[in-house]
C-alpha positions, 0 to 999 in steps of 0.5 A: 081941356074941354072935351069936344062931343062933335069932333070927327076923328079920321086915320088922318088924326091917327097918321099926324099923331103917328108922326109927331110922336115918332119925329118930335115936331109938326114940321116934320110930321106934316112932311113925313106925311105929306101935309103942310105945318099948320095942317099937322098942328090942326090934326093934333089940336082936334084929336086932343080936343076929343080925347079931353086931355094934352097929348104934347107938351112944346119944350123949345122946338120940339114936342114932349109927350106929356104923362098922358100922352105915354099912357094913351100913345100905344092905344093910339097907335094900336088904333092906327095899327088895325086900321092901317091893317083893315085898309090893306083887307080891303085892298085885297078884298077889292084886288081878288087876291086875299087869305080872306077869299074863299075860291070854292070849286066843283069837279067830278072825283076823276079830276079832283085827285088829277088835273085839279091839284095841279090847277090850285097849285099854279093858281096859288103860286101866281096869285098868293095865298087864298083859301080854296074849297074843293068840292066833289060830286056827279054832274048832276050835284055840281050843277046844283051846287053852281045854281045854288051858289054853294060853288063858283065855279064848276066843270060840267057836260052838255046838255045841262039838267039844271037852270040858272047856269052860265058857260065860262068856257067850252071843253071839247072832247070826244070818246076813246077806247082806253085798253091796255098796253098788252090787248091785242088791238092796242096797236091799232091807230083807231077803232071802229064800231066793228072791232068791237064785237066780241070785246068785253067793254067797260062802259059809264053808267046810264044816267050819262047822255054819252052812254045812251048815244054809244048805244045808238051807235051800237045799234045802228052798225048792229052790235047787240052786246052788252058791257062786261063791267059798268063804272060810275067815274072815268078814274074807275073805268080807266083803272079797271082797262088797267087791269085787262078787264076790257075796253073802257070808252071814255071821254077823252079830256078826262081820260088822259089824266091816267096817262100814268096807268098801262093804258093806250088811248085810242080814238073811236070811229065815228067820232062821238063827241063829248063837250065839257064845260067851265060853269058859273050861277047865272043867279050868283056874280063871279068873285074876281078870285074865280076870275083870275081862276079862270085865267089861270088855267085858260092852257088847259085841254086847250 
């Protein structure tokens, strides 16, 4: 059989042989698949005038593969194999929803070891499985990593440093006082600027904006002293009000998460707000797998 250069062969030649070598006939290949009779016939004659060779011998009404037929059909229909398989990729990749995905996440330690595995777990249970990336860092070093694209999604708190970031969804929050369930004033509904005087306090460090804001607010109701103990992460903070050490003033949204800790969470007065952030790259498109993340957790700190 003359071989034909020019012929162009689809998933259609792969799909009609498929069927005619499983049903022995091009009559009920062409309805297996969906084709008409004289469609099927075409599809077997082009794939065979490409491959050079017969694939079926016709034996009364039904068709026989011939001996190159069943040594070349289980290459075909590996052919068939991978591409039915690569289809199905693709509809996955194009879906969001795929192993192949990586979603990629970046979140300070305090929630990474908290709310975040709790978030992945609901996340993969309503969406399947996909490969996620956790990564850690300050807030400084999550924004960098969304501007740069090395993460889709990121928490982070107003005011940025970083350009090129866009806000998923804001995250309110305010500060507490975390103190120990047995501290004389952990009986208190709230506390003032003024029942801090004397305490020993824990506070972050001061490369963050809210420390700098709880100094003016020091200042302005005349407290001059200064912190007992310094913390780099609320998880830190948290776990040394834990152990009596003083009082930890904190954010509220990440504080809650070591409601497992002896702790009492306490508002101050005056409020002192604190907004946290969902944050994507404005440089980078949103995979749809950081979309469906994103919806996934749209109850949390709500």
């Amino acid at each position: 059989m003359a071989k034909a250069e020019n012929a162009a062969i689809s998933l259609k030649h792969i799909e009609a042989y498929d069927a005619i070598a499983a049903t022995g006939s091009t009559i009920a290949a062409a309805a297996e698949i969906g084709i008409s009779q004289s469609n099927a016939s075409r599809l077997l004659q082009q794939l065979e005038d490409y491959l050079g060779v017969r694939l079926f011998d016709r034996d009364k009404n039904r068709l026989s593969p011939t001996r190159e037929g069943l040594q070349l059909g289980p290459e075909i229909r590996a052919i068939s194999d991978r591409l039915r398989a690569l289809k199905t990729a693709a509809i996955e990749l194009e879906s969001g929803r795929s192993r192949e995905m990586l979603l990629r996440l970046a979140f300070p330690a305090s929630l990474s070891s908290t709310a975040v595995p709790k978030m992945i777990r609901a996340f993969l249970s309503a969406n399947g499985p996909m490969r996620v990336e956790i990564a850690s860092g300050s807030y400084l070093a999550i924004e960098r990593m969304v501007a740069d694209g090395e993460a889709d999604i990121g928490f982070a708190r107003l005011p940025f440093a970083t350009p090129a970031l866009r806000q998923e969804r804001l995250l309110p929050s305010r500060v507490v006082c975390a103190l120990h369930v047995d501290h004389p004033l952990a009986g208190r509904a709230s506390l003032a600027i003024a029942d801090l005087k004397g305490q020993d306090l824990i506070v972050l460090n001061r490369e963050r904006p809210v420390r700098h804001q709880l100094e003016a607010l020091f200042y302005q109701h005349g407290l001059r002293q200064r912190p007992l103990l310094e913390a780099h992460s609320v998880a830190s903070a948290c776990a040394l009000a834990a152990e009596g050490l003083g009082i930890a003033l904190v954010g509220d949204l990440i504080a809650r998460e070591f409601a497992n800790l002896p702790l009492r969470f306490i508002d101050l007065e005056p409020e002192l707000p604190v907004t946290y952030c969902l944050i994507s790259g404005e440089k980078h498109p949103l995979p749809k797998t950081a979309g469906f993340f994103l919806q996934n957790i749209a109850g949390w700190a709500s």
